[in-house]
MOPAC internal coordinates of N, CA, C and O (Angstrom, degrees):
PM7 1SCF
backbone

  N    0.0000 0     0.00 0     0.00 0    0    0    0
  C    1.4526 1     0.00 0     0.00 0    1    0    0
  C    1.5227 1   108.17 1     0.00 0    2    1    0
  O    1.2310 1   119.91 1   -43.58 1    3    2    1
  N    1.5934 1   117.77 1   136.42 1    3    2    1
  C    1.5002 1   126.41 1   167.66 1    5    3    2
  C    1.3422 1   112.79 1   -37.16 1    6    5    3
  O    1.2310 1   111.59 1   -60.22 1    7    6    5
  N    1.3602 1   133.45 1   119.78 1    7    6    5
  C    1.4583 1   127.60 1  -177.18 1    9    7    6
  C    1.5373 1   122.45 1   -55.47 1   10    9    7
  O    1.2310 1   121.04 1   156.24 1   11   10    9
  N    1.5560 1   115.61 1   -23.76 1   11   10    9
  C    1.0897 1   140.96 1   168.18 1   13   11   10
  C    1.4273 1   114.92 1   -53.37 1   14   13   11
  O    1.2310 1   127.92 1   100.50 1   15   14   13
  N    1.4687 1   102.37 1   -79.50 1   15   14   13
  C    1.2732 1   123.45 1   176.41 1   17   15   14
  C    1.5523 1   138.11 1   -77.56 1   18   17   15
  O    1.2310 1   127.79 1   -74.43 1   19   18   17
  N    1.5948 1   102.61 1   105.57 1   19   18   17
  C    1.1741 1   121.08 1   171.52 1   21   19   18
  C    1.4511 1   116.20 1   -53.89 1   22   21   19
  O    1.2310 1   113.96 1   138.75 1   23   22   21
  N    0.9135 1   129.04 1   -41.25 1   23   22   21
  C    1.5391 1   118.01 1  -154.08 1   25   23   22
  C    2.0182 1    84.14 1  -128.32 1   26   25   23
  O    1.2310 1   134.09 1   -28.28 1   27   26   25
  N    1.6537 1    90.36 1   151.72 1   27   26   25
  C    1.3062 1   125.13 1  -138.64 1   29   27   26
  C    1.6776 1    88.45 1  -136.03 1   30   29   27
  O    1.2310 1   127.27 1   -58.18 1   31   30   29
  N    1.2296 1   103.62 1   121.82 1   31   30   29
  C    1.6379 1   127.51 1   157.01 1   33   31   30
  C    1.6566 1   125.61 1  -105.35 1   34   33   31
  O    1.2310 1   132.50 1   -80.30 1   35   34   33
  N    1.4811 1    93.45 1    99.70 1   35   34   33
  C    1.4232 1    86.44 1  -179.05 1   37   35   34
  C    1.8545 1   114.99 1   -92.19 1   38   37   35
  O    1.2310 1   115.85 1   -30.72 1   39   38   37
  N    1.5016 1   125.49 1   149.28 1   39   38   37
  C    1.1997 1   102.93 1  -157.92 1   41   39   38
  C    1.5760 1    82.52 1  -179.50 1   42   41   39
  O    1.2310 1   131.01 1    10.58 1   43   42   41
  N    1.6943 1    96.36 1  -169.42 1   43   42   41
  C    1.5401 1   133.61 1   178.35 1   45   43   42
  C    1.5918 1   102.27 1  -142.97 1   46   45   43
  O    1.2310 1   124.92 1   -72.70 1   47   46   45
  N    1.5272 1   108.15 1   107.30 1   47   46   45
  C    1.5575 1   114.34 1   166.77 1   49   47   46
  C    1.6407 1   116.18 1   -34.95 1   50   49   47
  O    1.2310 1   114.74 1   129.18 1   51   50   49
  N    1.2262 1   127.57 1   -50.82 1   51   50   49
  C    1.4855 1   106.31 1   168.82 1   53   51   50
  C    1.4717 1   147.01 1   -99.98 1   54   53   51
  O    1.2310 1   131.45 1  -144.32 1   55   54   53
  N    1.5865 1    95.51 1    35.68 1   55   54   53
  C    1.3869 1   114.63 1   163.08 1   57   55   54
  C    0.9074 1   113.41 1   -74.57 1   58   57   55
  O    1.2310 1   108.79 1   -38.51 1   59   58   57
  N    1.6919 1   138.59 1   141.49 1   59   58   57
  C    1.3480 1   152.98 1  -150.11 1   61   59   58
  C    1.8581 1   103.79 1   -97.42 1   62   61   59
  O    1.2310 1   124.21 1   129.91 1   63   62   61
  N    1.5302 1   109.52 1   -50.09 1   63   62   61
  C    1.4030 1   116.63 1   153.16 1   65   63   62
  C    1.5330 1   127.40 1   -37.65 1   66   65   63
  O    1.2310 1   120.92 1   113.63 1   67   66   65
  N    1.2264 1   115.85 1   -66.37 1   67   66   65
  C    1.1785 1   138.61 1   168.15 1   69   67   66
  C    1.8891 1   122.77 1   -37.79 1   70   69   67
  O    1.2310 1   132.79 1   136.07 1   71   70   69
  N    1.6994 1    92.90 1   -43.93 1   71   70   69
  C    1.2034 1   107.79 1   170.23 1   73   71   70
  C    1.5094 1   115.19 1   -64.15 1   74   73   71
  O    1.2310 1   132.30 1   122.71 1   75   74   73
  N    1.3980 1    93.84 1   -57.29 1   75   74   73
  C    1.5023 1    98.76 1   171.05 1   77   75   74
  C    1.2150 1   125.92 1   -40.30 1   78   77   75
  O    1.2310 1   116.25 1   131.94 1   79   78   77
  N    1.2351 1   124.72 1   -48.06 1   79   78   77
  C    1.0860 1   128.72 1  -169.83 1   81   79   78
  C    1.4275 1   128.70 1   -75.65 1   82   81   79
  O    1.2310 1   121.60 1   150.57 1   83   82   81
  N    1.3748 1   114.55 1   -29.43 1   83   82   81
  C    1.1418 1   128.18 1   164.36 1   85   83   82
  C    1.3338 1   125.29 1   -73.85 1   86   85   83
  O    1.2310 1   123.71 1   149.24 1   87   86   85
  N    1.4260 1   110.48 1   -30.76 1   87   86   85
  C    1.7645 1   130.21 1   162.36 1   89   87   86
  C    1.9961 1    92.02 1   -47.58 1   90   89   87
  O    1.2310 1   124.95 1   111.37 1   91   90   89
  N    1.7466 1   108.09 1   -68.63 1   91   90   89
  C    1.3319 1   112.48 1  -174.08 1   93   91   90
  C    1.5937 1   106.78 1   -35.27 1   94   93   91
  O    1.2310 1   128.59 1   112.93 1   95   94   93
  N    1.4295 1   101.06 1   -67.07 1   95   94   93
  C    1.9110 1    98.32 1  -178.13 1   97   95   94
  C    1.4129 1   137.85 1   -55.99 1   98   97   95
  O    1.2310 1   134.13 1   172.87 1   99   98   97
  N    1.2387 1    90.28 1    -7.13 1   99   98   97
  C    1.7009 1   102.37 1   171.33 1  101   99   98
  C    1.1954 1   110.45 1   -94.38 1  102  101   99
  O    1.2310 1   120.65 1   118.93 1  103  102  101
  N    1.0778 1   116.37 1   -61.07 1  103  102  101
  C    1.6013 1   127.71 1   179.16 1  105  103  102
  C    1.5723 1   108.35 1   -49.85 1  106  105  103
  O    1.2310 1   115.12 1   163.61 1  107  106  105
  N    1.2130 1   126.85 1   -16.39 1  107  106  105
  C    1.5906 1   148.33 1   167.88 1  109  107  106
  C    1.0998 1   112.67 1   -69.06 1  110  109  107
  O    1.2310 1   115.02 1   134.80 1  111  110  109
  N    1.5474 1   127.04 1   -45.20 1  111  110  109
  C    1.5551 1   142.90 1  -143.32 1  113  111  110
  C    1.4007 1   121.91 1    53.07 1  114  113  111
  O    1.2310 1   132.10 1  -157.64 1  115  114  113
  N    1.4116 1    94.24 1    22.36 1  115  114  113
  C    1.4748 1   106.31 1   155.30 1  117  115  114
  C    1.4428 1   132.96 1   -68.93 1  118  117  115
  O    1.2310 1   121.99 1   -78.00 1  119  118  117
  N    1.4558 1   113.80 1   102.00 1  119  118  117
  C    1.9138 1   104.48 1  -172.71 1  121  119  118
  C    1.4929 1   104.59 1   -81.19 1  122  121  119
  O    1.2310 1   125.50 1    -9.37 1  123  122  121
  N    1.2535 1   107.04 1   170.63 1  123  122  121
  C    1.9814 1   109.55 1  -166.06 1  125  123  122
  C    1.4606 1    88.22 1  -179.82 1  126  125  123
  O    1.2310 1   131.40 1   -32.26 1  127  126  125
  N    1.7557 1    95.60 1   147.74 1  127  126  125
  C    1.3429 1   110.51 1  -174.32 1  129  127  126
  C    1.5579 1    86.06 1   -99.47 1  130  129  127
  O    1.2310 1   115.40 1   -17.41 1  131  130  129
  N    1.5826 1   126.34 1   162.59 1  131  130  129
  C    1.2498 1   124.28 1  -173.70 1  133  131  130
  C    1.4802 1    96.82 1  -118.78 1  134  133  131
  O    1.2310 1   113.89 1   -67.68 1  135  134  133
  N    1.3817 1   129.18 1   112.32 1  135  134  133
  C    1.7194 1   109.18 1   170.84 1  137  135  134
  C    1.8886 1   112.95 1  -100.80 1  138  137  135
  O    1.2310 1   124.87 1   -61.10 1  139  138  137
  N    1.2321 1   108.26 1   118.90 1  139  138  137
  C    1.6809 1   107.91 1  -177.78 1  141  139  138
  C    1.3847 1   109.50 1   -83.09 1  142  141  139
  O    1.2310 1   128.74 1   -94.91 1  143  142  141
  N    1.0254 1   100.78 1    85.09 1  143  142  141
  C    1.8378 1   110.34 1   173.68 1  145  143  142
  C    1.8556 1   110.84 1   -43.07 1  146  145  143
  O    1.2310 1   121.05 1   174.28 1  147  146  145
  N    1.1335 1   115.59 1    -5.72 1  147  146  145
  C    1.6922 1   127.82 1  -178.64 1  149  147  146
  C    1.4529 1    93.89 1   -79.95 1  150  149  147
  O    1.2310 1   124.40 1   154.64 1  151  150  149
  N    1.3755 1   109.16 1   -25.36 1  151  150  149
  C    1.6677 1    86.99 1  -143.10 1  153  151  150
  C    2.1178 1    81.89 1  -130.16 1  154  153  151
  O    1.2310 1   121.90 1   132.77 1  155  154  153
  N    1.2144 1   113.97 1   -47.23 1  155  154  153
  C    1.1757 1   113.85 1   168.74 1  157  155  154
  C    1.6587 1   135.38 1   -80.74 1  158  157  155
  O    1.2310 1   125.64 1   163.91 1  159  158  157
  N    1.3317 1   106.77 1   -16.09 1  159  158  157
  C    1.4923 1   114.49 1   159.16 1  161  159  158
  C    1.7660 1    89.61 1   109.29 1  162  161  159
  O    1.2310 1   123.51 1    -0.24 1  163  162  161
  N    1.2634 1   110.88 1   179.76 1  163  162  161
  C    1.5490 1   125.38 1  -174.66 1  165  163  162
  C    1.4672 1    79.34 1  -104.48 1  166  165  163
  O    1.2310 1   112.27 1   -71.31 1  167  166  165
  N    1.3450 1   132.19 1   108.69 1  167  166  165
  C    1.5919 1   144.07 1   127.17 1  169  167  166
  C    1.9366 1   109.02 1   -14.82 1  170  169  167
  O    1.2310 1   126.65 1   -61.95 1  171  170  169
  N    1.5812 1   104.82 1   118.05 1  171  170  169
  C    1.6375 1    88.11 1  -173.31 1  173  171  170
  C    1.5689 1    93.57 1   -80.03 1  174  173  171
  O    1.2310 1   107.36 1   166.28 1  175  174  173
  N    1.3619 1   141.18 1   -13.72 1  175  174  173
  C    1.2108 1   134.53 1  -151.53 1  177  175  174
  C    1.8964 1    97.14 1   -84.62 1  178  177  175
  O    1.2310 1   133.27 1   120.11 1  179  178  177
  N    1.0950 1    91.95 1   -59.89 1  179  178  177
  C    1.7011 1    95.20 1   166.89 1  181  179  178
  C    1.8706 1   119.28 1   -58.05 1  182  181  179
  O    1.2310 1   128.46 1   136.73 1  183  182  181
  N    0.6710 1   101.31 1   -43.27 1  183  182  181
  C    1.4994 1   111.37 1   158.13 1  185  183  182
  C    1.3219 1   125.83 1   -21.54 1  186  185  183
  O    1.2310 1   131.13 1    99.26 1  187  186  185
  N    1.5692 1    96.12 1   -80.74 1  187  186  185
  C    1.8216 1   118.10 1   154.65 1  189  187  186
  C    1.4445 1   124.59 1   -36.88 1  190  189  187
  O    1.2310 1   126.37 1   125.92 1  191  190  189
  N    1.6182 1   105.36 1   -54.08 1  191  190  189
  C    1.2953 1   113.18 1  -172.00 1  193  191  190
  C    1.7734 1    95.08 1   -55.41 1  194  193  191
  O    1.2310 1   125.01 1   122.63 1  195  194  193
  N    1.8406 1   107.98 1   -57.37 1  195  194  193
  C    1.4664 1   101.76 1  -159.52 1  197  195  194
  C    1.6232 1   121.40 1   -47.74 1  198  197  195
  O    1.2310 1   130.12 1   168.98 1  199  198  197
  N    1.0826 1    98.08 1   -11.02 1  199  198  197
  C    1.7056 1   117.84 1  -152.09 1  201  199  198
  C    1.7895 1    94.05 1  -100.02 1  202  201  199
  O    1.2310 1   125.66 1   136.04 1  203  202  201
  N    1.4061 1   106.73 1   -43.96 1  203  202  201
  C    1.3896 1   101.92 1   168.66 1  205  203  202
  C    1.8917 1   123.59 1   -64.42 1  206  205  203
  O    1.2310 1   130.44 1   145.03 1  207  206  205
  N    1.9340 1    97.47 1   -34.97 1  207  206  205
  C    1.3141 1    89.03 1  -166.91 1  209  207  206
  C    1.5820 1   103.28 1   -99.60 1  210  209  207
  O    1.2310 1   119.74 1  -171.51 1  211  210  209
  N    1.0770 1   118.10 1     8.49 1  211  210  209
  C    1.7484 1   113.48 1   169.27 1  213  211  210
  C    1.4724 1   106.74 1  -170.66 1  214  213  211
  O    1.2310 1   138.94 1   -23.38 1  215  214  213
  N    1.1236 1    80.88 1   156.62 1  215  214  213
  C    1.9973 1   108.30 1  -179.17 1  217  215  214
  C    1.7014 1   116.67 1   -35.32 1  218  217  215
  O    1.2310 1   131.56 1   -70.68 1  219  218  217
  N    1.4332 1    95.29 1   109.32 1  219  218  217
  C    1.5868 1    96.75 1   173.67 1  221  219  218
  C    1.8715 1   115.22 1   -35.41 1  222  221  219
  O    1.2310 1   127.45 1   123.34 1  223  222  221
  N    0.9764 1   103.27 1   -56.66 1  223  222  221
  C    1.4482 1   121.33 1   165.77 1  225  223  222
  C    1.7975 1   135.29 1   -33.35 1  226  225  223
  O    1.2310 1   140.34 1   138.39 1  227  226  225
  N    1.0346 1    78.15 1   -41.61 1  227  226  225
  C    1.8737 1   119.12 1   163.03 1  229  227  226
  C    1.8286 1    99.06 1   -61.89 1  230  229  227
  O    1.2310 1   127.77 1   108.73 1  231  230  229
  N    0.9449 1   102.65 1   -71.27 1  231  230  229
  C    1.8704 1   120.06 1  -159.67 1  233  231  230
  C    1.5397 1    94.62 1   -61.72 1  234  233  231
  O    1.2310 1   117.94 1   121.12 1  235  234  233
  N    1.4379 1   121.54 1   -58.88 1  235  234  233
  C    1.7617 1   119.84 1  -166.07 1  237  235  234
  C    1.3122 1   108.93 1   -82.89 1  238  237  235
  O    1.2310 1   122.54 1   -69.29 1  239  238  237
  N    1.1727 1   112.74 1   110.71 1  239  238  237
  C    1.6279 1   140.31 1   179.73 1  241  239  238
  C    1.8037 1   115.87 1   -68.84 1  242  241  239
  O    1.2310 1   131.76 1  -116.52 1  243  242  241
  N    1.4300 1    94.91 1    63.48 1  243  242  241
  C    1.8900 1   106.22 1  -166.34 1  245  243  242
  C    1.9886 1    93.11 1   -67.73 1  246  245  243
  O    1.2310 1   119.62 1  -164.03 1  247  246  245
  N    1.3652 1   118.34 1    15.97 1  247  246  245
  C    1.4029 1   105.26 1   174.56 1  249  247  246
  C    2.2233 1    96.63 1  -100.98 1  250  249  247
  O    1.2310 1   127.69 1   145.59 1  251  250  249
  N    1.1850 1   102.80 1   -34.41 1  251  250  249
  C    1.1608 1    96.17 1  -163.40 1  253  251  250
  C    1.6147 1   122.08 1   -68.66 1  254  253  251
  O    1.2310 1   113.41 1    -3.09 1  255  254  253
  N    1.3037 1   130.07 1   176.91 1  255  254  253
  C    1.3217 1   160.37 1  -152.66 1  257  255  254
  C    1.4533 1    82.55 1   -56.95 1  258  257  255
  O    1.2310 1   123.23 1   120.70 1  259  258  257
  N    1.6661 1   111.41 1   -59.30 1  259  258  257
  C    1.5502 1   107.37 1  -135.45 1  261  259  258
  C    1.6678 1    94.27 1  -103.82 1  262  261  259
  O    1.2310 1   113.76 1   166.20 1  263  262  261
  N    1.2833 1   129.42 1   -13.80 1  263  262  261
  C    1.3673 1   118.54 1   144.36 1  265  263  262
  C    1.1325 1   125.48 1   -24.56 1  266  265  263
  O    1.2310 1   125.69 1   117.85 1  267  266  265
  N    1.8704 1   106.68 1   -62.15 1  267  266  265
  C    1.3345 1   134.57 1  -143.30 1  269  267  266
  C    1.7778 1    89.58 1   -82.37 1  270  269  267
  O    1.2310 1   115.86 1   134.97 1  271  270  269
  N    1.3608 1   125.47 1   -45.03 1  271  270  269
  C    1.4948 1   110.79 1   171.88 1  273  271  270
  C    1.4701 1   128.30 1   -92.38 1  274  273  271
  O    1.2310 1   128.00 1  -140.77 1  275  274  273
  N    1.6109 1   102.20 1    39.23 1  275  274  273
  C    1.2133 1   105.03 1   166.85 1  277  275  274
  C    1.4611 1   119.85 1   -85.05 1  278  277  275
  O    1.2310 1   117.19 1    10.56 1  279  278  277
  N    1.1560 1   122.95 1  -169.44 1  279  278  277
  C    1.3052 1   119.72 1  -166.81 1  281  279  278
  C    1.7425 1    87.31 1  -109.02 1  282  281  279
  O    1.2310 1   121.99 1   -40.80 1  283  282  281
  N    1.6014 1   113.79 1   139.20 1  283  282  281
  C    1.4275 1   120.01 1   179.99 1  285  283  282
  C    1.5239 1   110.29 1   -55.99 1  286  285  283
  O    1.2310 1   109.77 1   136.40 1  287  286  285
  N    1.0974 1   136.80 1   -43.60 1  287  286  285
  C    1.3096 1   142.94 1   162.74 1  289  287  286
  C    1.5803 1   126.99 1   -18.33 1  290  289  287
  O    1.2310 1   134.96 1   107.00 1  291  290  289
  N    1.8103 1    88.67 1   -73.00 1  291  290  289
  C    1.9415 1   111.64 1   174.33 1  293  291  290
  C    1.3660 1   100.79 1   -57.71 1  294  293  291
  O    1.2310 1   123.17 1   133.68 1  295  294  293
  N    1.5167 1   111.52 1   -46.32 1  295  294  293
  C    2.0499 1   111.98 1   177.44 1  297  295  294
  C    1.6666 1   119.45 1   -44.68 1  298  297  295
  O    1.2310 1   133.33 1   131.65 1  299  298  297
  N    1.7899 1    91.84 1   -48.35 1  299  298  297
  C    1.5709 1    87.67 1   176.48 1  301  299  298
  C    1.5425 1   118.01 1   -75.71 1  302  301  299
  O    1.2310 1   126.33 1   157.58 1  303  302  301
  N    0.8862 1   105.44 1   -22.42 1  303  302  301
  C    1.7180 1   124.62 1  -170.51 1  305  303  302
  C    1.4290 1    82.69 1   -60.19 1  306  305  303
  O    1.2310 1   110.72 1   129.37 1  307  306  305
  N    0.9771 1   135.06 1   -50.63 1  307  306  305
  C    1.8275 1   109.49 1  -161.16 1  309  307  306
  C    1.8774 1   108.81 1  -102.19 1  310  309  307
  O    1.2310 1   147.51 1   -50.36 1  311  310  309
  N    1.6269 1    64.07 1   129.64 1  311  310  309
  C    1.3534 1    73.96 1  -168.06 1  313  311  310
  C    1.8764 1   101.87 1  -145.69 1  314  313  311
  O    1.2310 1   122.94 1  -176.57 1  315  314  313
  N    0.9867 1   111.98 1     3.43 1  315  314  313
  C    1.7068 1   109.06 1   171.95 1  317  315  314
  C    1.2891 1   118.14 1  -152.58 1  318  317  315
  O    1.2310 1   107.29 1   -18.79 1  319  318  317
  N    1.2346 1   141.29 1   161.21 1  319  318  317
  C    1.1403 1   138.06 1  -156.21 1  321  319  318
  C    2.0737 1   104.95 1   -59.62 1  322  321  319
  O    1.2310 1   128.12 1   141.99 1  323  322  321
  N    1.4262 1   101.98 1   -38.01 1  323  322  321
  C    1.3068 1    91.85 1   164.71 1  325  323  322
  C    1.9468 1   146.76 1   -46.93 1  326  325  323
  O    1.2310 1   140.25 1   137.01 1  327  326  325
  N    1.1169 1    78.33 1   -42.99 1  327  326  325
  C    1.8856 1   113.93 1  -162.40 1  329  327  326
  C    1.6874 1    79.06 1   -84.54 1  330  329  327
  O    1.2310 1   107.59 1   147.29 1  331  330  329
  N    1.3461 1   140.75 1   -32.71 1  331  330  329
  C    1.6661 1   147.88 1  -141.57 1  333  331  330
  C    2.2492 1    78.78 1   -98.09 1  334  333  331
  O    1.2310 1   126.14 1   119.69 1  335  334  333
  N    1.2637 1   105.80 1   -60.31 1  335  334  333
  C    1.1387 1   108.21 1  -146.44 1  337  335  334
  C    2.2253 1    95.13 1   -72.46 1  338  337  335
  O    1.2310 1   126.07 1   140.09 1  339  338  337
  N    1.4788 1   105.95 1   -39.91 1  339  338  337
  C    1.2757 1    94.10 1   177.82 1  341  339  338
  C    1.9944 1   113.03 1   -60.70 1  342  341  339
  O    1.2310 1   122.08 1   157.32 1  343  342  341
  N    1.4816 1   113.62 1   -22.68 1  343  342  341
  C    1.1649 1   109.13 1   164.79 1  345  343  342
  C    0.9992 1   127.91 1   -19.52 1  346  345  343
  O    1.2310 1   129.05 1   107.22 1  347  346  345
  N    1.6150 1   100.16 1   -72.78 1  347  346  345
  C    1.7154 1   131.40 1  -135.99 1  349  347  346
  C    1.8831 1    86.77 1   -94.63 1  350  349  347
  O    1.2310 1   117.54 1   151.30 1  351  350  349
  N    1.4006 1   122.29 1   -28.70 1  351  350  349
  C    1.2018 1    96.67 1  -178.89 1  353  351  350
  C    1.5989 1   101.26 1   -77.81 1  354  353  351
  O    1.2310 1   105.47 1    96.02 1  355  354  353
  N    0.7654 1   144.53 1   -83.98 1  355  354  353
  C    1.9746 1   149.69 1   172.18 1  357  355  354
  C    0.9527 1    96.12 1    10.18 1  358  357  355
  O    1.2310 1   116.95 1   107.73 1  359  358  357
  N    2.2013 1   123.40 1   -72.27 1  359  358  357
  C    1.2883 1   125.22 1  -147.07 1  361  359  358
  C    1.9758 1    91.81 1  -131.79 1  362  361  359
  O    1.2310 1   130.40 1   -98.72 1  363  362  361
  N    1.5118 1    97.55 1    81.28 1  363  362  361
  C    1.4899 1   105.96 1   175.51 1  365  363  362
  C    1.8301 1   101.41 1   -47.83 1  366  365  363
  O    1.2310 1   110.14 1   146.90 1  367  366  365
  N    1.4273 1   136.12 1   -33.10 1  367  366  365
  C    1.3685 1   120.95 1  -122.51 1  369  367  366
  C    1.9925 1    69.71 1  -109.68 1  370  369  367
  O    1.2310 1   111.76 1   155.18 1  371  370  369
  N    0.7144 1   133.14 1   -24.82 1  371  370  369
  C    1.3315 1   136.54 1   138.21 1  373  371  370
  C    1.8232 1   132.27 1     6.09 1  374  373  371
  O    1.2310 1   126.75 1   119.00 1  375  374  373
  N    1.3477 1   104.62 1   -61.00 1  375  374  373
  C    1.1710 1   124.80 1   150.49 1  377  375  374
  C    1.4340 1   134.83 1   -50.75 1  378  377  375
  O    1.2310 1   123.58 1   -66.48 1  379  378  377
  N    1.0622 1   110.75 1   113.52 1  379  378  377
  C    1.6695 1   129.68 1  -169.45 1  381  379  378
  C    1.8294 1    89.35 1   -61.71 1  382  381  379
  O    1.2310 1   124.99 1   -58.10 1  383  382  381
  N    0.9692 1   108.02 1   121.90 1  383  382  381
  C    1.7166 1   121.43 1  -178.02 1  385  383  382
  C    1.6352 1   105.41 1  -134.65 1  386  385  383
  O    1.2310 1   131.47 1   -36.26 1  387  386  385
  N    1.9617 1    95.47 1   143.74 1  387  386  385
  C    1.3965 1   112.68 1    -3.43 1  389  387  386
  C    0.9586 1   120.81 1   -99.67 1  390  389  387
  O    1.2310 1   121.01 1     8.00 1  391  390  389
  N    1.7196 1   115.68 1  -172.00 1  391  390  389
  C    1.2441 1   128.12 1  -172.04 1  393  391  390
  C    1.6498 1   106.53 1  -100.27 1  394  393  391
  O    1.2310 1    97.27 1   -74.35 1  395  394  393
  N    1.1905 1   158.01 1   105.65 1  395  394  393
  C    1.2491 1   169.21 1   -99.55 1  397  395  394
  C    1.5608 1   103.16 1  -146.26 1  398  397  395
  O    1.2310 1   123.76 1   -84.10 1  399  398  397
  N    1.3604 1   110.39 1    95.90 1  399  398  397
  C    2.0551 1    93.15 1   139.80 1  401  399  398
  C    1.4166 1   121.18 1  -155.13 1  402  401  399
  O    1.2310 1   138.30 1   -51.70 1  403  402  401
  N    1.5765 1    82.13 1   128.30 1  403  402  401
  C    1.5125 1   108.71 1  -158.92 1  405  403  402
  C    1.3514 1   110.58 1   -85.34 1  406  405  403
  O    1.2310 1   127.02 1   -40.81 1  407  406  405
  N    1.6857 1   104.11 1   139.19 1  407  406  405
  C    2.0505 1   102.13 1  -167.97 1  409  407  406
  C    1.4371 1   127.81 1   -52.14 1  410  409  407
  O    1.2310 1   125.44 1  -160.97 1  411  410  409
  N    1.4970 1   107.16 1    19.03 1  411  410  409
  C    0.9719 1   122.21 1  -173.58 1  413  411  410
  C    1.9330 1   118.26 1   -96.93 1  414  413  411
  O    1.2310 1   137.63 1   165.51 1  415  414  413
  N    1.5431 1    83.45 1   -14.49 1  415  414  413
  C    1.4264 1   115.10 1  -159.83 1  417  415  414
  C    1.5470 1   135.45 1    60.08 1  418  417  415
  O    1.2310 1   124.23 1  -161.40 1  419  418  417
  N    1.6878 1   109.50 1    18.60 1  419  418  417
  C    1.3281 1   117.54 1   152.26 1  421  419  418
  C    1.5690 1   124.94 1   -67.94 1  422  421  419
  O    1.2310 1   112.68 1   -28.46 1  423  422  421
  N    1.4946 1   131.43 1   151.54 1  423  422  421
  C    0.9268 1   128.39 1  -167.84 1  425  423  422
  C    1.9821 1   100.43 1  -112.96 1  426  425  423
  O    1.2310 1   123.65 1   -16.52 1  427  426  425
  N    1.0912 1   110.61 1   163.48 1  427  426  425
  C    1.6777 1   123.94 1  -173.57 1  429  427  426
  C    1.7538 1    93.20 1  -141.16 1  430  429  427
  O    1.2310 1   130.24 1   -40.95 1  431  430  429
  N    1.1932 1    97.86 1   139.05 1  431  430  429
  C    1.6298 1   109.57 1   148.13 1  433  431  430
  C    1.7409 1   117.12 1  -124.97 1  434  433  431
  O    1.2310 1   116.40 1   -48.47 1  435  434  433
  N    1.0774 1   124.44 1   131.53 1  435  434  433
  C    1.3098 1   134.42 1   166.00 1  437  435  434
  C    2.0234 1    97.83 1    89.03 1  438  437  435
  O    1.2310 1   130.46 1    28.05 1  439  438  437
  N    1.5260 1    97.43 1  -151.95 1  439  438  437
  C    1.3590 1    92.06 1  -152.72 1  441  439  438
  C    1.7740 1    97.45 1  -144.42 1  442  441  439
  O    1.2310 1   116.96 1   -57.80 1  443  442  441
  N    1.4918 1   123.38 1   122.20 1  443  442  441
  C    1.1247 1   115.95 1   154.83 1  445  443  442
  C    1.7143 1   113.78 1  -149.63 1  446  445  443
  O    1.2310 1   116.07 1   -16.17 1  447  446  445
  N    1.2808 1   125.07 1   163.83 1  447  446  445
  C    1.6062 1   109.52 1   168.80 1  449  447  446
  C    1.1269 1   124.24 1   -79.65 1  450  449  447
  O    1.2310 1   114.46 1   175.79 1  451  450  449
  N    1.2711 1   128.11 1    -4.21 1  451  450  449
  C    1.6323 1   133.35 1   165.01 1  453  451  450
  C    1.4694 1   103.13 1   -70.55 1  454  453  451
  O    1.2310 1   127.32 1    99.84 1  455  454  453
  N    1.2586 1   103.51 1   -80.16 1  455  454  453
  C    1.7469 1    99.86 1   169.82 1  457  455  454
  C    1.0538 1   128.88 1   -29.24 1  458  457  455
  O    1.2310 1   109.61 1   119.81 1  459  458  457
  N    1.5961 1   137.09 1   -60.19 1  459  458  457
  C    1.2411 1   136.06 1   147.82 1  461  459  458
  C    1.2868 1   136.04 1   -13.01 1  462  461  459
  O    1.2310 1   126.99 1   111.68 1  463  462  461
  N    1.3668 1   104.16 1   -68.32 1  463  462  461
  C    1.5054 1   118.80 1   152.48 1  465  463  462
  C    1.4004 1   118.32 1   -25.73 1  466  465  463
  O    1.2310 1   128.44 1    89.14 1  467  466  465
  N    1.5015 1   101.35 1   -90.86 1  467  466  465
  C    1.7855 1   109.31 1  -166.37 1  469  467  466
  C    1.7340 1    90.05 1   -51.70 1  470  469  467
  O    1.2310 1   106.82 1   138.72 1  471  470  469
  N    1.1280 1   142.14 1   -41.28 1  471  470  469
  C    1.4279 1   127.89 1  -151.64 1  473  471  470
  C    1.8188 1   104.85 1   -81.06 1  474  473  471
  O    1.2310 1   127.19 1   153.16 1  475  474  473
  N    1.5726 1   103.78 1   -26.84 1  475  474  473
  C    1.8468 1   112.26 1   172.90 1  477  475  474
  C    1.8149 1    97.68 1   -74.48 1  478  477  475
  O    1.2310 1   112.11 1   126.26 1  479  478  477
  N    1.4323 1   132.49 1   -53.74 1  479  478  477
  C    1.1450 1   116.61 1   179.86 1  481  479  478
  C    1.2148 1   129.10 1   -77.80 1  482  481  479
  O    1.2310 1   115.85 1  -171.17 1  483  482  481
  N    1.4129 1   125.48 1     8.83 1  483  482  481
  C    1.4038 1   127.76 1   168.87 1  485  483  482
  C    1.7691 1   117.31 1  -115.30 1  486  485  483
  O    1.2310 1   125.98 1  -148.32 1  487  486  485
  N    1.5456 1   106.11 1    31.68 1  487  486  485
  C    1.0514 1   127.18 1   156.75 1  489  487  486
  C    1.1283 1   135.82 1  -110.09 1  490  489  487
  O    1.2310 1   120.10 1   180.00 1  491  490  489

């Protein structure tokens, strides 16, 4: 982690969300280390944590692309934080992004400026 930066973006550089969001943290003067799970892999340690600090359900993005070309089977197959987590390692892009943790050590999934907000002023 950036010695600077407390809070941690987990993601894929050309997600449009993702973009956003990092546009948000700058434009904040919020510094953040960025980790590209594309290119660096889904961390199992963070993984765990996400799984500890919010809803498997929360994390798998059943709206996106790569849900949608899963095989109906693996779709039904998940169904608990277990079955959620072998997902997300196979099909990282899977993950509802981004994945948020703020030096505060609260966690965020996905991306809005309300959220942002209350989560920068309640730090």
């Amino acid at each position: 982690m950036h010695p600077s930066a407390n809070t941690i973006v987990y993601g894929i550089p050309n997600c449009d969300t993702v973009k956003k969001a990092r546009d948000w943290l700058s434009a904040a003067g919020i510094a953040y280390h960025f980790h590209d799970f594309k290119k660096a892999g889904v961390p199992e340690d963070a993984l765990q944590t996400w799984l500890a600090a919010l809803d498997w359900a929360t994390l798998v993005n059943r709206k996106g692309t790569t849900w949608r070309k899963l095989d109906p089977a693996l779709q039904d197959a998940t169904m608990d934080a277990t079955s959620a987590a072998a997902l997300m390692r196979a099909h990282p892009s899977v993950i509802k992004r981004p994945v948020v943790r703020w030096s505060d050590g609260r966690w965020s999934v996905g991306f809005s400026p309300a959220q942002f907000e209350a989560l920068q002023a309640a730090q």
